[in-house]
N, CA and C atoms as an extended XYZ file, in Angstrom:
279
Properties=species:S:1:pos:R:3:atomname:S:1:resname:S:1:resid:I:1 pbc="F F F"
N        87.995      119.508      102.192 N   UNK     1
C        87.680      118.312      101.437 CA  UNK     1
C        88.955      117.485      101.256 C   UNK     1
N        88.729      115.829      101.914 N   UNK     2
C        90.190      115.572      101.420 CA  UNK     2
C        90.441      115.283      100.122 C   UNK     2
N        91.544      115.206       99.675 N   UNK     3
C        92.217      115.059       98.246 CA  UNK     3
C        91.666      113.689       97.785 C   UNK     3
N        91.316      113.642       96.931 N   UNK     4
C        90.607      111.979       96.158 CA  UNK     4
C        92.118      111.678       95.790 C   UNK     4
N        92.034      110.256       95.862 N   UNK     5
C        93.068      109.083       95.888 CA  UNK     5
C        93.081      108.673       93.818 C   UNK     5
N        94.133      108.853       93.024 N   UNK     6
C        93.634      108.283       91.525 CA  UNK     6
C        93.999      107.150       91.777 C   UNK     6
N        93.188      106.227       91.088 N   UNK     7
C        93.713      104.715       91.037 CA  UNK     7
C        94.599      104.564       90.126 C   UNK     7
N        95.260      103.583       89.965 N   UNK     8
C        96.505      103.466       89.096 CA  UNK     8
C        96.501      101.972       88.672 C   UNK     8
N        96.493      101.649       87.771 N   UNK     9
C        96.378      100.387       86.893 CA  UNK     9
C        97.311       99.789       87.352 C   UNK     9
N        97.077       98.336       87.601 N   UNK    10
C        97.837       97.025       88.128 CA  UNK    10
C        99.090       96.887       87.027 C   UNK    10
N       100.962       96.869       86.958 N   UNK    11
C       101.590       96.382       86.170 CA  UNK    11
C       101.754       95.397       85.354 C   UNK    11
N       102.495       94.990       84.610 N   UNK    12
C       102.403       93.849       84.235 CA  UNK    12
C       103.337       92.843       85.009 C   UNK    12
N       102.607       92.332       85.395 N   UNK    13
C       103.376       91.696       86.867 CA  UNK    13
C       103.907       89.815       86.256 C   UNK    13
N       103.797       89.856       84.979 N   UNK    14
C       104.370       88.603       84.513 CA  UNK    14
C       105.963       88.877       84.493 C   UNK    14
N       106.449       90.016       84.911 N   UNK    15
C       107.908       90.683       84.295 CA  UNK    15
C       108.665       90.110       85.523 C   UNK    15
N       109.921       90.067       85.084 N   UNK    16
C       110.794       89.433       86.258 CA  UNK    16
C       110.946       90.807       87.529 C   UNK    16
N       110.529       90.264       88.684 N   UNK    17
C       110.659       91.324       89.539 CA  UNK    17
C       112.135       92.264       89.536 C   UNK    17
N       111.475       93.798       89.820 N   UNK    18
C       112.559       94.341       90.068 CA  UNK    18
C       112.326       95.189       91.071 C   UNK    18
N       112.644       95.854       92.183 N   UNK    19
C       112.582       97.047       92.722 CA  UNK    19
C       111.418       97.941       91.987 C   UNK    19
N       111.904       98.076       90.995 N   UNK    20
C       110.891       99.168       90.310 CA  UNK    20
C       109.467       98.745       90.088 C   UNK    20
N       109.291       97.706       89.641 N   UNK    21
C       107.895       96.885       89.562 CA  UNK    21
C       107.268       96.544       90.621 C   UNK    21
N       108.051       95.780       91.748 N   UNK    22
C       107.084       95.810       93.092 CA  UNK    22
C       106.925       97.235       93.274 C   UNK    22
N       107.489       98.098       93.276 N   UNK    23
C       107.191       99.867       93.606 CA  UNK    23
C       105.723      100.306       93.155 C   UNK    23
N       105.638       99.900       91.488 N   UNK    24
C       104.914       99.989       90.801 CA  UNK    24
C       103.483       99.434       91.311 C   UNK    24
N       103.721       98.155       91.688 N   UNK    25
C       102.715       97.083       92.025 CA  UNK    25
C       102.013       97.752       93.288 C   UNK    25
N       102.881       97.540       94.245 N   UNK    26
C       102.554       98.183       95.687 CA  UNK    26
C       101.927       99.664       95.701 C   UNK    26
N       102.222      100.391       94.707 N   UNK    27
C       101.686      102.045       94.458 CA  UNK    27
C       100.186      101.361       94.095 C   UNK    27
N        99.933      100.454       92.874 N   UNK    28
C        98.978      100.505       92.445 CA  UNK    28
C        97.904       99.507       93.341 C   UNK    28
N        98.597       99.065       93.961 N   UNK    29
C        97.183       98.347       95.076 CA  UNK    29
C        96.813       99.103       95.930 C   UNK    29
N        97.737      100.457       96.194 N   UNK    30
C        97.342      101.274       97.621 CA  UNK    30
C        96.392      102.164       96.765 C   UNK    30
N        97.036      102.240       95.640 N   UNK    31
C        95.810      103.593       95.085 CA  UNK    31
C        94.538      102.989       94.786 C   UNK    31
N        94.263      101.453       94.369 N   UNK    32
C        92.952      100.842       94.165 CA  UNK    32
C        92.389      100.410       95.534 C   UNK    32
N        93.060      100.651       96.485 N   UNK    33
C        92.389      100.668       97.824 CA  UNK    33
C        91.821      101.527       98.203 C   UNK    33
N        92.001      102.841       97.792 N   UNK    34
C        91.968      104.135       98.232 CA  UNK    34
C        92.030      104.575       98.865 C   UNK    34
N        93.745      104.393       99.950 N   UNK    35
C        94.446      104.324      100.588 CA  UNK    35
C        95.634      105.467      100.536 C   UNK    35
N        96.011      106.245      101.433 N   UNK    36
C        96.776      107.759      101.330 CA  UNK    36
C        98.091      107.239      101.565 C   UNK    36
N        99.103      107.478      101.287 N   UNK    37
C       100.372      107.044      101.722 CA  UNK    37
C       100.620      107.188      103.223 C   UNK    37
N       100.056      108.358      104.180 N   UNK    38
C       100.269      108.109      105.576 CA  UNK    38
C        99.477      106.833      106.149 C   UNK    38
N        98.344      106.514      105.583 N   UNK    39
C        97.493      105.806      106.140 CA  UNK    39
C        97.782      104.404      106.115 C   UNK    39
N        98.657      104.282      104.698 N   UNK    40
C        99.176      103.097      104.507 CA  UNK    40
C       100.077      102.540      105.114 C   UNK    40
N       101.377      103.158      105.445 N   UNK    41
C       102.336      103.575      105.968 CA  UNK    41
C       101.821      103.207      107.915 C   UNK    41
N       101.107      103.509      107.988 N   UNK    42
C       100.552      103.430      109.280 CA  UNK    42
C        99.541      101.980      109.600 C   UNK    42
N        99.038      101.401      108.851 N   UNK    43
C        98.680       99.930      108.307 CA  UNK    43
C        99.540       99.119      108.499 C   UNK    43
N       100.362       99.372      107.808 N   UNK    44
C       101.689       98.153      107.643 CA  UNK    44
C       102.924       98.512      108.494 C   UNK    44
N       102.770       99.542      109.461 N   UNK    45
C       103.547       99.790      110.719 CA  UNK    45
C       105.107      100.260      110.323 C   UNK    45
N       105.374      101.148      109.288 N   UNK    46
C       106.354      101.755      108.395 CA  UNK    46
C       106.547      102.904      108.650 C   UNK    46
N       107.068      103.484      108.243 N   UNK    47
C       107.519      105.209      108.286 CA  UNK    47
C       107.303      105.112      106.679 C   UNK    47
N       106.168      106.624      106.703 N   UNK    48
C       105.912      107.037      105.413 CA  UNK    48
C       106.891      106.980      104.199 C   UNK    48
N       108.276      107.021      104.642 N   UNK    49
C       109.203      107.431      103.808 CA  UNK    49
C       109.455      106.519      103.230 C   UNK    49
N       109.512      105.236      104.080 N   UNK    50
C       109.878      103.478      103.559 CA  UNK    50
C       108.957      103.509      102.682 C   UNK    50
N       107.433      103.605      102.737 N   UNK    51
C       106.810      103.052      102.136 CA  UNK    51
C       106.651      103.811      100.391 C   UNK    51
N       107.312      105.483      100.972 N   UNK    52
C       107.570      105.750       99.476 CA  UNK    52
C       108.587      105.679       98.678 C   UNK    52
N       110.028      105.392       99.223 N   UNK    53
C       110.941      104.399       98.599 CA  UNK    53
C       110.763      103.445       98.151 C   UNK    53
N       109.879      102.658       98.532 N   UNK    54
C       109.603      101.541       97.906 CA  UNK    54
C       108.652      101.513       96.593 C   UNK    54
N       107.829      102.353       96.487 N   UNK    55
C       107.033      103.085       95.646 CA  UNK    55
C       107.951      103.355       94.535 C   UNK    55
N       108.937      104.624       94.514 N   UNK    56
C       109.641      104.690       94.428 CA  UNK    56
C       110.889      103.810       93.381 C   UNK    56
N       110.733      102.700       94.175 N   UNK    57
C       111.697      101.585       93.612 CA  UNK    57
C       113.046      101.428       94.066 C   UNK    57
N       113.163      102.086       95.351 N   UNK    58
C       114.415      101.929       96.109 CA  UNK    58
C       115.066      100.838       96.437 C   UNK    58
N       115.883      100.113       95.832 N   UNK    59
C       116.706       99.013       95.852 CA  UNK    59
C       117.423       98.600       97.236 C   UNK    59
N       117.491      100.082       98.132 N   UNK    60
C       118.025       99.606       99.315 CA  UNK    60
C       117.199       99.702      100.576 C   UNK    60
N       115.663       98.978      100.262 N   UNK    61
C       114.849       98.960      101.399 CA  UNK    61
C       115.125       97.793      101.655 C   UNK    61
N       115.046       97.296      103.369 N   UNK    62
C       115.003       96.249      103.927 CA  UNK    62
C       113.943       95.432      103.695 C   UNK    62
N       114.106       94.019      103.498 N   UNK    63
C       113.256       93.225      103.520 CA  UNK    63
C       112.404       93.195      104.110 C   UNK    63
N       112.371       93.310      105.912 N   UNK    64
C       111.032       93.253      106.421 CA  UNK    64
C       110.491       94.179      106.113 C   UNK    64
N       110.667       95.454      105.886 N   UNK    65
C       109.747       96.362      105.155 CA  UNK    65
C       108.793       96.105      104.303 C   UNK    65
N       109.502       95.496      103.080 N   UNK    66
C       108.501       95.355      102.110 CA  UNK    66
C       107.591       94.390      102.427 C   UNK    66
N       108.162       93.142      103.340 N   UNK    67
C       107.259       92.063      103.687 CA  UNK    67
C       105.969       92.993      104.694 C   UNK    67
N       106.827       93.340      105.148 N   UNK    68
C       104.974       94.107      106.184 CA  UNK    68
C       104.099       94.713      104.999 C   UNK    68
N       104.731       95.442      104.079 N   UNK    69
C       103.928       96.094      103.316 CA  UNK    69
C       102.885       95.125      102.368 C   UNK    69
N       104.048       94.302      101.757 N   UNK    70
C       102.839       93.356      101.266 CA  UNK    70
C       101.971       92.812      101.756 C   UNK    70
N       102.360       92.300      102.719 N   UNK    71
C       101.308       91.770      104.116 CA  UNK    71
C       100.253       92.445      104.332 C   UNK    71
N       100.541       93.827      104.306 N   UNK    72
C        99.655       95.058      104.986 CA  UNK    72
C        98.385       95.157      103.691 C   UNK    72
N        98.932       94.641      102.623 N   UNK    73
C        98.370       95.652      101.125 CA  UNK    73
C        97.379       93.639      100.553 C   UNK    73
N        98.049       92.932      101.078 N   UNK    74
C        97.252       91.779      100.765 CA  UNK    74
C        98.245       91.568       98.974 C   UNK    74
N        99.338       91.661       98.891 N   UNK    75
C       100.336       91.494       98.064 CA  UNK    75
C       101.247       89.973       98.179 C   UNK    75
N       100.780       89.370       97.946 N   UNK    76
C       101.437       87.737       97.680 CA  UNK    76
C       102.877       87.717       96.930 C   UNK    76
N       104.028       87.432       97.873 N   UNK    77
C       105.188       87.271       97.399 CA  UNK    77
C       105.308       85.575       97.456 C   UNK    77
N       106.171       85.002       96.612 N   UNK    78
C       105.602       83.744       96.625 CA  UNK    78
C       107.032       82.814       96.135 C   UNK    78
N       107.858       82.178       96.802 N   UNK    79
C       109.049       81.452       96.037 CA  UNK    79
C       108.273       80.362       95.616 C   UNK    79
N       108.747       80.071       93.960 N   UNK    80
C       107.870       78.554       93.772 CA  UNK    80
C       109.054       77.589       93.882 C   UNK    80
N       109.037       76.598       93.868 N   UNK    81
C       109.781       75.155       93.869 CA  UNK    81
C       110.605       75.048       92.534 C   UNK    81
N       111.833       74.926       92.671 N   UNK    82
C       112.567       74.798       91.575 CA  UNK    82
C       113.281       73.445       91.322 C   UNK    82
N       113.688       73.047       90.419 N   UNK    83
C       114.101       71.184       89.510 CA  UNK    83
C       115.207       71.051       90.367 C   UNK    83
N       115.057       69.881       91.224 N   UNK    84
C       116.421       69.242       91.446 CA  UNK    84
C       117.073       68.902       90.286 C   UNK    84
N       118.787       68.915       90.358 N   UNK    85
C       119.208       67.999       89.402 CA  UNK    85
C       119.084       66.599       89.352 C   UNK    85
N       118.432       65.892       88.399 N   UNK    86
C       117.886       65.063       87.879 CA  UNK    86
C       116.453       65.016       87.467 C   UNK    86
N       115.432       66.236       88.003 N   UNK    87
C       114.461       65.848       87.910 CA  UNK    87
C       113.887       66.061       86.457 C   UNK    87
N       114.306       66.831       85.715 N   UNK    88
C       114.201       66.917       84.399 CA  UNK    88
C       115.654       67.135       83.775 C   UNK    88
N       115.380       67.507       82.339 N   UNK    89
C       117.059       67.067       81.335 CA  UNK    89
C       116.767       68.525       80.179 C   UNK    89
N       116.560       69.669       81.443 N   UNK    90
C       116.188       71.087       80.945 CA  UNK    90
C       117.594       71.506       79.947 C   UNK    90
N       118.764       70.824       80.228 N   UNK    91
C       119.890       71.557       79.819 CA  UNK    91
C       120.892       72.141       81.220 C   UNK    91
N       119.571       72.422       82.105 N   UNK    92
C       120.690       73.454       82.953 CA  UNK    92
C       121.572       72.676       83.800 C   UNK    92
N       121.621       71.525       83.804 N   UNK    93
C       121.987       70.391       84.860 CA  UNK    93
C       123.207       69.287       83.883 C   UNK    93
């Protein structure tokens, strides 16, 4: 019988990213997929190990890594648009 997958509750993903939180994040979309770490790992075209460092919260995974993974997991990384100077009188300018 294979091993049942536990799901794991989504973080609070309003928090400023860290290593540890995408880890967090990325654990908890594979487990609400119900998705095995080889299988995942094999999805997003990784070596199991990347994908559990990153889990993990390993600070020294390569970028395209995690980008396949999110890619793989349907995980939206997203730069938004930030104030030229002048466009507002925030202080920081």
């Amino acid at each position: 019988m294979a091993k049942r997958i536990q799901s794991l509750s989504t973080p609070d993903l309003t928090q400023t990213l860290t290593p540890e939180l995408l880890g967090q994040a990325v654990r908890a979309r594979r487990t609400q997929s119900n998705l095995r770490l080889e299988d995942t790992a094999l999805l997003c075209g990784v070596a199991k190990q990347t994908l559990a460092d990153i889990e993990n919260g390993k600070p020294t995974t390569q970028l395209d890594n995690i980008l396949k993974i999110c890619h793989g997991l349907g995980i939206k990384l997203q730069i938004l648009p930030w104030l030229e100077p002048g466009d507002d009188s925030d202080g920081w300018y």
